[in-house]
C-alpha positions in Angstrom: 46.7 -29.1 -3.0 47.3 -32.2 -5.0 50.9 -32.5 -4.8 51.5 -32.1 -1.0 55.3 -32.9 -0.7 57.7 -30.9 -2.9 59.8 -34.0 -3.0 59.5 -37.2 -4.4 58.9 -40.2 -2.3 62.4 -42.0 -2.9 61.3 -41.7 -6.5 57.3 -41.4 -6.6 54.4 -39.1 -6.4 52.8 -38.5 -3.2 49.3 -36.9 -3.9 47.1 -35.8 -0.8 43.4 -37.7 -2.3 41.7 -34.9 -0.1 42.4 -32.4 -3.5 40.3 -35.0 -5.3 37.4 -35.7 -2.6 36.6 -32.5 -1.2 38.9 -29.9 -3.2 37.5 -27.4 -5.8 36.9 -28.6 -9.4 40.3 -27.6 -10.4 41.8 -29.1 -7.3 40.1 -32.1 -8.7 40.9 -32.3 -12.4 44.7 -31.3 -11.1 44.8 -34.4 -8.9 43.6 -36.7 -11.6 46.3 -35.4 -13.9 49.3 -36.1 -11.8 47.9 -39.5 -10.8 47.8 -39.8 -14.5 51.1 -38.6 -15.1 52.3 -40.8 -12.3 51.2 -44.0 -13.6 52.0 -43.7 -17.4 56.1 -42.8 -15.7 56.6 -45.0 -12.9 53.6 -47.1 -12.3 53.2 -46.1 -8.5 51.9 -43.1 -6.3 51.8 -42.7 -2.4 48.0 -41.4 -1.4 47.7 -39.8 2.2 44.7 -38.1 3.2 42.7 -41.4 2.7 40.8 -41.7 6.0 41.5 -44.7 7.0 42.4 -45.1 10.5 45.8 -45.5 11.9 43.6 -47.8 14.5 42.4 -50.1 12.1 45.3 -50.5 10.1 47.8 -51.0 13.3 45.1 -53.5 14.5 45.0 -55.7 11.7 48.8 -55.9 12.0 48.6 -56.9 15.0 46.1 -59.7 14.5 48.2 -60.3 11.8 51.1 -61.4 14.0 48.8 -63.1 16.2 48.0 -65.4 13.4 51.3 -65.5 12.2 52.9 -67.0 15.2 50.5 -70.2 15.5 52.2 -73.3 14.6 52.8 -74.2 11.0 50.1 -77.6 12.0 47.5 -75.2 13.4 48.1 -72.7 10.0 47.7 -75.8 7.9 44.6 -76.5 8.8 42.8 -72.9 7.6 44.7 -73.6 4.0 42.1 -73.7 0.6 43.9 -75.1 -2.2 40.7 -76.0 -3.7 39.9 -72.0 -4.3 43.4 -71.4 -6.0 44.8 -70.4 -2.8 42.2 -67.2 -2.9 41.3 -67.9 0.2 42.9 -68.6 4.1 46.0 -69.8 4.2 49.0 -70.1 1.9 52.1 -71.8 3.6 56.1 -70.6 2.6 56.9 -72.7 -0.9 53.8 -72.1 -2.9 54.0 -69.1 -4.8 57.1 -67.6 -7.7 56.6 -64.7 -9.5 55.6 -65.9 -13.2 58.6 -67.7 -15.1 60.8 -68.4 -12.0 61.3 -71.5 -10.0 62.0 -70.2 -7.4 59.6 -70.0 -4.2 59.1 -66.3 -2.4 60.1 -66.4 1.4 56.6 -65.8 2.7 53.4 -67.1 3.8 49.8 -65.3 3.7 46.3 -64.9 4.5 44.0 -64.1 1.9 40.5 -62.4 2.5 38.0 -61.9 -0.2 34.7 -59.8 -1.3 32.7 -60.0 2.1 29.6 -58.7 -0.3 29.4 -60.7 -3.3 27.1 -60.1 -6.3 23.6 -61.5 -5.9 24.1 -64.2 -9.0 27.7 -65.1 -7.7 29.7 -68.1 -8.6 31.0 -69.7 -5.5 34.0 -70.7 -8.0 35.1 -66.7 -8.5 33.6 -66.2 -4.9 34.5 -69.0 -2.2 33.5 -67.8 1.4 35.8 -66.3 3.7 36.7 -68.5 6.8 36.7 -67.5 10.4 40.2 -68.3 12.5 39.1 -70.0 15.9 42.2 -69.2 17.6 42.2 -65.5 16.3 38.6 -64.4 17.1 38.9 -60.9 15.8 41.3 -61.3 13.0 39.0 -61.9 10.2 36.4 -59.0 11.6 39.4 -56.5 11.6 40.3 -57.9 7.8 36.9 -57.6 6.2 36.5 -54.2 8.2 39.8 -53.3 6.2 38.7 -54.9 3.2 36.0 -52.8 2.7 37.9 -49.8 3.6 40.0 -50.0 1.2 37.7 -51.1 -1.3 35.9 -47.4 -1.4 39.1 -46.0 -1.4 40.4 -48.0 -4.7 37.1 -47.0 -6.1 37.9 -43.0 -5.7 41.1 -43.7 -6.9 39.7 -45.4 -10.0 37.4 -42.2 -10.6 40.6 -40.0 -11.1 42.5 -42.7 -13.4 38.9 -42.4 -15.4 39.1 -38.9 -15.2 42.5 -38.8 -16.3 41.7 -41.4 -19.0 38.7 -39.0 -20.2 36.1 -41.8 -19.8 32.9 -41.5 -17.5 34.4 -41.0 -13.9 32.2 -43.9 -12.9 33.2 -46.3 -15.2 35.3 -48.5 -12.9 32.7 -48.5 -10.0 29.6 -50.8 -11.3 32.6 -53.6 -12.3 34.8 -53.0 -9.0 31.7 -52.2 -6.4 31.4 -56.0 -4.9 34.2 -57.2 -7.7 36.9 -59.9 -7.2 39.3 -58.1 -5.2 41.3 -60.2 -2.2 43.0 -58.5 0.6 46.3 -60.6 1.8 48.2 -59.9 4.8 51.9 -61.3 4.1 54.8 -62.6 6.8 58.2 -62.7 5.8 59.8 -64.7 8.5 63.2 -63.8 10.1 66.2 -65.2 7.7 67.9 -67.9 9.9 70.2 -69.1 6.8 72.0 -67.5 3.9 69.2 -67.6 1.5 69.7 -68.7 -2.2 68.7 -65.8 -3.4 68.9 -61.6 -2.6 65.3 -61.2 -2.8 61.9 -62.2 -0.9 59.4 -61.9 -3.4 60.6 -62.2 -7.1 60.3 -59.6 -9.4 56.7 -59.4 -11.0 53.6 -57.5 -11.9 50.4 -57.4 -9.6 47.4 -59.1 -11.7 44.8 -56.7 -10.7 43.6 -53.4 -11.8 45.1 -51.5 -8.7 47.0 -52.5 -6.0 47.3 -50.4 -2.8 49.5 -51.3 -0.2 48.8 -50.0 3.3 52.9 -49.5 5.1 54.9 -52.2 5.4 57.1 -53.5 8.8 60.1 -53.2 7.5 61.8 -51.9 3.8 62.3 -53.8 0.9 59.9 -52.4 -1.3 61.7 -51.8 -4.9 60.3 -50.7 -8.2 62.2 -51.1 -11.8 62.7 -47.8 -13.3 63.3 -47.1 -17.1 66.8 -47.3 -17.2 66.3 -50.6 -15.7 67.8 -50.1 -12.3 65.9 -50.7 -9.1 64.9 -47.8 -6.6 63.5 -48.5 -3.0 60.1 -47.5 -1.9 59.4 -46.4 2.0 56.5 -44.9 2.4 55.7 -43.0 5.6 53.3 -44.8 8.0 50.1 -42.3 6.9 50.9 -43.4 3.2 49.1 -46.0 0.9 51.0 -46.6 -1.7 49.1 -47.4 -5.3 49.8 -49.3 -8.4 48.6 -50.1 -11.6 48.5 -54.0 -12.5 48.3 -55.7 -15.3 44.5 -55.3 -15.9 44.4 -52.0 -16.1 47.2 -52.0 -18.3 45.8 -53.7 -20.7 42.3 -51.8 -20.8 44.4 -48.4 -21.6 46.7 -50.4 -24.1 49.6 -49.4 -21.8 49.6 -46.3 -22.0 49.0 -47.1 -17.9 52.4 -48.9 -16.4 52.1 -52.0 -14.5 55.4 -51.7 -13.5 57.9 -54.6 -11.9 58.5 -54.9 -8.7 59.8 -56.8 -6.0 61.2 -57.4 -2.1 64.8 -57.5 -1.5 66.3 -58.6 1.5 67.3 -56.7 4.5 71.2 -56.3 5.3 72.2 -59.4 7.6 72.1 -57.4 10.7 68.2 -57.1 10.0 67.8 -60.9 9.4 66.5 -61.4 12.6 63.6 -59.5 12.0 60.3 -59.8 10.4 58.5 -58.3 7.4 54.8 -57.8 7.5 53.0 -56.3 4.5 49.1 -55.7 3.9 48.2 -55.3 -0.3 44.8 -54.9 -1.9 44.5 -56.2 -4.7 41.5 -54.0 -6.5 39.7 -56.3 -9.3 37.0 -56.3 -10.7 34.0 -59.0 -11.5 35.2 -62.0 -13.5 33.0 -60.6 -16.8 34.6 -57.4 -16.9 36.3 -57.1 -20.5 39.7 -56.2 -20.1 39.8 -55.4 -23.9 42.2 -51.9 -24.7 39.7 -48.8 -24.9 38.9 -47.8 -28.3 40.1 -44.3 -27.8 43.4 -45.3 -26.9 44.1 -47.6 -30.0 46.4 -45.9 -32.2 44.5 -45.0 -35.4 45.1 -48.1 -38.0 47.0 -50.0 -35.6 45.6 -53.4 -33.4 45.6 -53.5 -29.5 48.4 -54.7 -27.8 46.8 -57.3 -25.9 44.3 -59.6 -26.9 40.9 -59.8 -25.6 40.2 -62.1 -22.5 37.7 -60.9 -19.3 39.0 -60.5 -15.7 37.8 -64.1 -14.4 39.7 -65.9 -17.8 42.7 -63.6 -16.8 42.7 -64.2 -13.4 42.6 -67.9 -13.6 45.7 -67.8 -15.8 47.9 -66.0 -13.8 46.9 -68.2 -10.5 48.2 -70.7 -12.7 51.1 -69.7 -13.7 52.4 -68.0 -10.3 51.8 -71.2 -8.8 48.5 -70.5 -6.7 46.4 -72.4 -9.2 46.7 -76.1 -10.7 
């Protein structure tokens, strides 16, 4: 039940997550092991079955492109720069994948934990803002949010499975952790661009990313041989990858894999690219030091040991989104 297409989607796993929630304890165990198998290969996996409504997800796009097409003074004006750009709006210019110069073609919104800890600091956990001229966008975005929240924390129960730690281990750090939701615009190419991609290769900072569909393709994941392959998942697909966090707690034996968005041909210039990730962390104290049981006997951890909030703040920095 776990592995409900024979073939591979252009190049991943696509598991059906209904083997893992409601199949038999074999159905179970089996699913975990592909998702393992999937991320210590490639790094990605398409998940249908999730539950999550076609409505909800087709609405948010929708407010989405509502918000989208406002003027760039009106968009301006919902910007946070003083929360490292984890919250509202992020203008075309401001982020680069880590180590290039060169500014991704898109602009975003970015939603965070609607449900903070009790004890929060408003400096991991800066409030969420409201958009006056899009009444229901920000409902339809924390209603996603949470969604897929509870589904990155199933999906973290089989990667603990697989791992052979407690399958709950993830959920106390991710159940009301760091995560943002962004909803990304790639506007239509008007120019010949400087460069053949939209977003610059890079790995997601998080522990898991899941990506709910996409407008249009672009979508490409590095392979081993260190070619590129394209990723299209079907419209009931949510497509999930390791980051670099969760990397680094298995001592890679997890991929974060690179990735990035290509153009379309030029006859598709004209048209836009919307895209909806999750970005799954956890809370800012979680120790993202390698598990002890996947240390190499009388070796040293790949990585050295920093939490999620030190990690996080890092990366901000160097992608541009931080100061």
């Amino acid at each position: 039940m776990a592995q409900s297409d024979p073939n591979l989607l252009t190049g991943i796993p696509t598991l059906d997550i209904r083997a893992f929630i409601t199949g038999s304890e074999k159905e179970k165990a089996d699913f975990a092991s592909e998702l393992g198998k999937a991320y210590e290969t490639i790094g990605f996996a398409a998940i249908h079955g999730h539950g999550i409504s076609d409505e909800l997800i087709q609405s948010l796009y929708s407010e989405s492109e509502a918000f989208f097409a406002l003027s760039p003074e009106v968009k301006r004006r919902y910007a946070r720069p003083e929360t490292s750009n984890q919250r509202g709006f992020v203008s075309m210019g401001i982020e680069h994948a880590k180590d290039s110069k060169a500014a991704d073609l898109k602009e975003f919104w970015q939603v965070g934990q609607p449900n903070p800890p009790a004890e929060h600091d408003p400096l991991h956990f800066p409030s969420n803002d409201d958009v006056l001229e899009c009444p229901n966008f920000q409902n339809t975005a924390v209603e996603t949010f949470k969604a897929l929240e509870g589904l990155g924390r199933t999906i973290l129960r089989a990667i603990a499975i697989h791992l052979k730690v407690d399958e709950f281990y993830f959920d106390g750090w991710v159940r009301g952790g760091n995560s943002i939701l962004r909803a990304i615009h790639y506007p239509p190419i008007t120019t010949e661009p400087d460069s053949a991609v939209r977003a610059g290769q890079h790995e997601d900072i998080n522990l898991i990313t899941l990506l709910v569909g996409a407008s249009a393709s672009g979508l490409e994941v590095l392979r081993k041989d260190n070619t590129y392959t394209p990723i299209t998942a079907l419209p009931e697909h949510i497509v999930v990858n390791v980051g670099d966090m969760l990397q680094r707690l298995t001592n890679h034996r997890l991929r974060s894999t690179t990735h990035r968005v290509v153009n379309p041909p030029r006859s598709e210039w004209s048209k836009p690219r919307f895209s909806m990730p999750f970005f799954c962390h956890p809370k800012p104290e979680m120790p993202l030091d390698a598990m002890p049981h996947l240390i190499e006997k009388d070796s040293v951890p790949i990585d050295s040991p920093i939490n999620a909030g030190e990690y996080l703040e890092q990366r901000l920095r160097e992608i541009g989104l931080a100061k």
